[in-house]
C-alpha positions, 0 to 999 in steps of 0.5 A: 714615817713619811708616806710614799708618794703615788706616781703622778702616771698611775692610773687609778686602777694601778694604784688600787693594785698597788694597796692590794698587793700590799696589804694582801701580803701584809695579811698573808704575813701576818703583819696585820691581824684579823679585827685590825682597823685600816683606815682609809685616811691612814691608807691615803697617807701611806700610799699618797693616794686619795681616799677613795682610791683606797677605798676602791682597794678595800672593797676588792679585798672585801670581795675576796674575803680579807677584809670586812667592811663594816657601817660608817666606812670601817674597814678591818682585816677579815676574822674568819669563824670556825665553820667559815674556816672549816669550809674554806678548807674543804673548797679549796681541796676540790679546787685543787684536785681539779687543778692538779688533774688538768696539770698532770702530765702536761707540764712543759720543762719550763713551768716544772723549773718554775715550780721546782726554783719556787719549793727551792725558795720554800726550803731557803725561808724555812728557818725564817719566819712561819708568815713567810712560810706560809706565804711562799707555800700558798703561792706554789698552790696559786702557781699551779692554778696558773699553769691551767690557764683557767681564769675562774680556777686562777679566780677561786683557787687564789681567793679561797687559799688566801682565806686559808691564809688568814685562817692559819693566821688566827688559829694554826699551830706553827706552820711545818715548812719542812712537811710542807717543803716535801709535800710540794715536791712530791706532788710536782713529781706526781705531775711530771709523771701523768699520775692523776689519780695519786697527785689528786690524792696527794693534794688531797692528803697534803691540803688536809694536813695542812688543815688539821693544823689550823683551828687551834687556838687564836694568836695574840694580838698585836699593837702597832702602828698601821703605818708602820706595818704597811712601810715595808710593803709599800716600799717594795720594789718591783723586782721581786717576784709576788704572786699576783691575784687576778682582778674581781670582775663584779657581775651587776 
């Protein structure tokens, strides 16, 4: 398959946004599994960028805990433990707790929509795919860290539920898109109504189902061609709307 072209105008850091944004959904979606190689060569071409472009884009992907650099430049898609699994789960239910204590009561008309239009696209891929599922539900977790306005809750709340991500990818049971779908309407309802106390717990309950669910069994593995997989992510237009991960800023 020919590789896309990179726009002659990208600045770099664009083009690294760019591999970022598709190969994090590739791994959302399960396109790409935990332990599959990505090549920065097989990178480069995809995307008609250099190597060292793409290997910017791995190593902010490896900060956020997607993928694992290992020596002589081999990159692969991040195969998290069961302890690291189990403890990202627990982190990402006191961030979210914190996120849905500043929100309640707070919310503006506009952002309810916007929660509310997002569960409704939830509800429409339920019959779809659990790779989709599981997608749009973490986006609706990253939405609402949004809406705080925090750049570090924005910051961990979006890299820890992508770990969580991951993990479902590799040990999880079929996703409940349904539970899922009724969980999130309920806790959008507990915010409009300035309850903290029980959207706290409702977050709580929901995240922990949510993690009771995973740590089962491995998935299969999978053999297909990097290039293949990323294809559709790479060629995806502008237009549709994807929760965006907020740049990692290093401290040195």
């Amino acid at each position: 398959m020919a590789p896309r072209p990179a726009s002659k105008t990208a600045e770099p850091s664009d083009k690294v946004g760019l591999i970022c944004r598709a190969l994090r959904r590739a791994i959302i979606e399960q396109a790409l599994a935990p332990g599959a190689k990505l090549p920065e060569d097989s990178l480069g071409e995809r995307f008609g960028v250099s190597r060292t472009i793409a290997r910017h884009a791995l190593g902010q992907l490896a900060a956020e805990g997607l993928v694992e650099l290992r020596r002589n430049r081999i990159a692969v898609v991040a195969t998290p433990s069961w302890q690291e699994a189990r403890d990202a789960f627990d982190i990402r239910i006191e961030l979210e707790r914190l996120v849905v204590r500043q929100l309640a009561g707070k919310l503006t008309k506009a952002q309810i929509a916007e929660l509310n239009t997002h569960v409704d696209a939830e509800d429409r891929a339920r019959d779809g795919s659990d790779a989709v599922s599981i997608r749009l539900a973490t986006e609706f977790h990253i939405l609402l860290a949004n809406m705080t306005n925090s750049p570090i809750l924005v910051r961990y709340v979006s890299e820890v539920a992508y770990r969580c991500c991951l993990t479902l990818s590799l040990y999880s049971r079929p996703h409940s898109s349904e539970c899922a779908i009724n969980e999130h309407r309920a806790i959008i309802a507990a915010l409009v109504k300035g309850d903290e106390a029980k959207v706290m717990s409702l977050m709580h309950s929901h995240l922990d189902s949510v993690a009771s669910r995973a740590l089962v069994a491995p998935a299969p593995q999978r053999g297909r061609d990097l290039l293949d997989i990323l294809a559709p992510y790479a060629e995806e237009g502008e237009g549709e709307r994807v929760v965006k991960m907020p740049k990692v800023v290093r401290v040195r």
